[in-house]
C-alpha distance (Angstrom), angle and dihedral (degrees) to the residues before:
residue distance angle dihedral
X1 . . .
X2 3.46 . .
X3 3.99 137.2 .
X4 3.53 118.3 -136.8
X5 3.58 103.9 -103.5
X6 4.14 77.2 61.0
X7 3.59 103.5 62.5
X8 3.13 91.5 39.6
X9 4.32 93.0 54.2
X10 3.73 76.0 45.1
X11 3.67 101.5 51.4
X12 3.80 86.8 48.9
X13 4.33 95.0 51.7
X14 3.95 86.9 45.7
X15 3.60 91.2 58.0
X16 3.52 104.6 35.3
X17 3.94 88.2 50.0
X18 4.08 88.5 59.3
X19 3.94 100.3 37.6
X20 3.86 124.3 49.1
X21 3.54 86.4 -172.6
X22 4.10 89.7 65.5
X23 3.82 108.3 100.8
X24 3.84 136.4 -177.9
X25 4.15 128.3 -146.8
X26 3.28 129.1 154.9
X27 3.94 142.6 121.5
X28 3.91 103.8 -61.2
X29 3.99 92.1 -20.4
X30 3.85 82.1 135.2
X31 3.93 126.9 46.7
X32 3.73 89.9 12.8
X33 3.74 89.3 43.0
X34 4.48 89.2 -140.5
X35 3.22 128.9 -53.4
X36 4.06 94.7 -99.0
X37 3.95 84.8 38.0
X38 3.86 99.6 -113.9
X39 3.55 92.0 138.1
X40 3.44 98.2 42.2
X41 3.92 115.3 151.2
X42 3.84 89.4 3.7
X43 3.83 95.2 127.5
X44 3.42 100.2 45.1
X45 3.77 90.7 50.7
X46 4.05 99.8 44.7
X47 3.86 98.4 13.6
X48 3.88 134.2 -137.5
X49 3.46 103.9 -50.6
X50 3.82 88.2 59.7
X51 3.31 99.2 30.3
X52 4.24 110.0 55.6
X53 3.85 125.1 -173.7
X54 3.77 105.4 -160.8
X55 3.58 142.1 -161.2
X56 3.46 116.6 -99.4
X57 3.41 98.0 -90.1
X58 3.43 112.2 130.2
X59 3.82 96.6 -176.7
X60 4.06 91.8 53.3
X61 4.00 90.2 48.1
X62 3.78 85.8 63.0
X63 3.70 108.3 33.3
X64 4.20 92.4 45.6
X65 3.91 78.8 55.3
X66 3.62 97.2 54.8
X67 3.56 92.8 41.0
X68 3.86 90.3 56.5
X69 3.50 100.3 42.1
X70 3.67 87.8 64.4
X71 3.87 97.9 63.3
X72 3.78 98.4 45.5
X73 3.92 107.7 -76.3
X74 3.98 121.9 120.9
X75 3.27 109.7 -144.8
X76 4.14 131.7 -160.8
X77 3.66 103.0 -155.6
X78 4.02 118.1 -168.7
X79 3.92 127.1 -152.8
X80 3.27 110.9 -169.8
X81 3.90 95.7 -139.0
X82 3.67 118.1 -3.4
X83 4.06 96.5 -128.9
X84 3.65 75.6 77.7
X85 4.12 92.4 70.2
X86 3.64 91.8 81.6
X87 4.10 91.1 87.5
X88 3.97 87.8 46.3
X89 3.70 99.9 50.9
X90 3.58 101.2 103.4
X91 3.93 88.1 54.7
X92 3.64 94.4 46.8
X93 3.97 107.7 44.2
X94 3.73 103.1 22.8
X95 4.18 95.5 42.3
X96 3.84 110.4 15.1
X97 3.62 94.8 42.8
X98 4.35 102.0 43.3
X99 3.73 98.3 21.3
X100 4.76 86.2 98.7
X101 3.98 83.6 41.5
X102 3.89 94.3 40.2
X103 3.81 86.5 49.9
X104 3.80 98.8 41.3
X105 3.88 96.6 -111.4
X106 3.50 91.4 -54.8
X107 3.98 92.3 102.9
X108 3.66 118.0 70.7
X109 3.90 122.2 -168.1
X110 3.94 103.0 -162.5
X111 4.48 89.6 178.9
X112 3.45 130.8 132.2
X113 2.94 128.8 -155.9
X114 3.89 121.8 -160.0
X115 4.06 129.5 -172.2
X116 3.73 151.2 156.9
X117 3.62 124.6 -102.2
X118 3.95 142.1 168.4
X119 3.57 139.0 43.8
X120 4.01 135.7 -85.3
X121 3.42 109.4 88.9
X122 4.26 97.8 73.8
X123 4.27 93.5 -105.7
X124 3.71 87.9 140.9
X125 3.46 135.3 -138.9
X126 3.30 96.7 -45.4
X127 4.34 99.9 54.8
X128 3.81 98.0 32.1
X129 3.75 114.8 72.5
X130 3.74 130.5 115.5
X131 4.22 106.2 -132.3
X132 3.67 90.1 169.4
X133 3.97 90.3 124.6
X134 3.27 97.0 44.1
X135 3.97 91.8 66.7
X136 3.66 91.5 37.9
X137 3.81 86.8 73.3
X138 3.45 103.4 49.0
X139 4.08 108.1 97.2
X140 3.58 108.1 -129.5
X141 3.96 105.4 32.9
X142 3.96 120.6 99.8
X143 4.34 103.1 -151.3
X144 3.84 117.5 -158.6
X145 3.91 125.7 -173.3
X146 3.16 115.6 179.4
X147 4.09 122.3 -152.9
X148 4.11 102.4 -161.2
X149 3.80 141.8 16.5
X150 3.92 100.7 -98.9
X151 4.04 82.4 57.0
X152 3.92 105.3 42.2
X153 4.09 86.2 52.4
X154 3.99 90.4 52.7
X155 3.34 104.1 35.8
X156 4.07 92.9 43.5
X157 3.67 94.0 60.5
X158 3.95 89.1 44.4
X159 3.23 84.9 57.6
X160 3.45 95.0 50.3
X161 3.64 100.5 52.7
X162 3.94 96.0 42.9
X163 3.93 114.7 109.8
X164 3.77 88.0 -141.8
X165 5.06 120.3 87.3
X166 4.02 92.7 -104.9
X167 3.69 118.1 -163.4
X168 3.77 108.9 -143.1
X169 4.26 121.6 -161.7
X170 3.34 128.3 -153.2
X171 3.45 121.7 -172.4
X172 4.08 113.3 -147.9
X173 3.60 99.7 -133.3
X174 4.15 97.8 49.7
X175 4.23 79.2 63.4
X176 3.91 89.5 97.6
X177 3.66 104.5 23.2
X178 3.76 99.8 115.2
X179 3.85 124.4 -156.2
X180 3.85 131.8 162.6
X181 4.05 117.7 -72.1
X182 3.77 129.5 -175.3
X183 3.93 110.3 -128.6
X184 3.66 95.9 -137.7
X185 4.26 112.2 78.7
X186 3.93 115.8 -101.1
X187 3.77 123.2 178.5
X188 3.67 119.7 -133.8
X189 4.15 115.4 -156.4
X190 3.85 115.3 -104.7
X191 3.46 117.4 -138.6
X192 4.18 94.1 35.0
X193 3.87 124.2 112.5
X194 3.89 115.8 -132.4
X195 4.14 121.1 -150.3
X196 3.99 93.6 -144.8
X197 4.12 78.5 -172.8
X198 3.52 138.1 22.6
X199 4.15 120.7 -131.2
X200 3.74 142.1 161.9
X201 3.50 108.5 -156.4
X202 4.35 109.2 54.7
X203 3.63 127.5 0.7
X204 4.35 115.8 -139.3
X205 3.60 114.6 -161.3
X206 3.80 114.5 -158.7
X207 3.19 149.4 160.4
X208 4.59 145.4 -157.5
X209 3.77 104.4 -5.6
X210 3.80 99.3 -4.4
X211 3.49 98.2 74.0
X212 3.86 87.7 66.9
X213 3.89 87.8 50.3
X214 3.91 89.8 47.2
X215 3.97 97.4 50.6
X216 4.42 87.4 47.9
X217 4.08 81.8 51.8
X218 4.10 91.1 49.7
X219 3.81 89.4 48.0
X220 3.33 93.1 47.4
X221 4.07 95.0 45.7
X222 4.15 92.6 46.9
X223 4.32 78.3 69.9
X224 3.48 80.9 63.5
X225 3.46 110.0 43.0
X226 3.89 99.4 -106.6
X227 3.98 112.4 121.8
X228 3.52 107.4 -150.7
X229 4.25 128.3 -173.7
């Protein structure tokens, strides 16, 4: 078993273990290892130059990103809470997202970068918002949110190894949900729905933490005689 802050630490290790070109930055992704502990033991396994606390800067996180994406290095970028994006936006959808198109295909922006989003945990106003949609209408960006451990692992190093700036959601209370997770790394595809249950009767799209709330309501619904996917 692991939680989901787990498989994704994991997802990171297996990566960085079979690319050189894989690095890590972010606001206390180092010594402190995040602040939801997804990087956890990062730096002393791959060491400074790989692993790069920054200032907070938001703005530099990105744009260093972009710049090094373009001569060969994938890099794992971490906001700590995506309400902070606002100050990186320029870097993200005008450069990240139409640098290959700008370019003519011949640019390729292999970044990712990963944040914290949602409510629950009393951040605020200011460290609890959903921006999900907002990146789903920029051309150019691929988004991933993952809903359970098995998923953040597998999508996280598809992410990784896709040519293409993915923005990668985490929502803060799916940190300790645990769930089963092979050791070895798997890819799952980006861009692909999953039916986590099969029903006849009413179909519930979802996404991040309310898939988990959706399959409790299906269990819950098959006492009553409703079969729900």
């Amino acid at each position: 078993n692991m939680t989901f802050a787990q498989a994704l630490n994991d997802a990171h290790k297996i990566e960085m273990a079979r690319d050189p070109n894989i690095y890590v930055a972010g606001e206390d992704v180092g010594v402190y290892g995040g602040i939801f502990g997804v990087t956890a033991g990062l730096l002393d396994q791959f060491g400074d130059k790989r692993v790069k606390d920054t200032p907070i800067t938001e703005s530099a996180i990105v744009g260093t990103a972009v710049g090094a994406a373009t001569v060969g290095l994938r890099p794992v970028i971490e906001l700590m809470f995506v309400d902070f994006i606002g100050v990186a936006l320029d870097q993200l959808y005008n450069q990240a997202a139409k640098m290959k198109y700008m370019f003519g295909g011949k640019a390729k922006i292999p970044m990712v970068l990963r944040t914290s989003c949602g409510a629950g945990i009393g951040a605020a106003a200011q460290h609890s918002q959903c921006l999900e949609a907002w990146f789903m209408h920029i051309p150019g960006l691929k988004v991933v949110m993952p809903s359970m451990p098995y998923d953040a692992k597998g999508l996280l190093i598809s992410a990784i190894r896709d040519d293409n700036p993915v923005v990668f959601l985490e929502h803060k209370m799916l940190y300790a949900v645990e769930q089963e997770v092979p050791e070895e790394a798997y890819t799952i595809p980006l861009g692909q729905a999953d039916i986590k249950h099969e029903g006849q009767d009413i179909t519930v799209v979802a996404s991040g933490q309310m898939v988990g709330r959706a399959l409790s309501e299906a269990e819950k619904l098959a006492g009553e005689g409703v079969s729900l996917e």
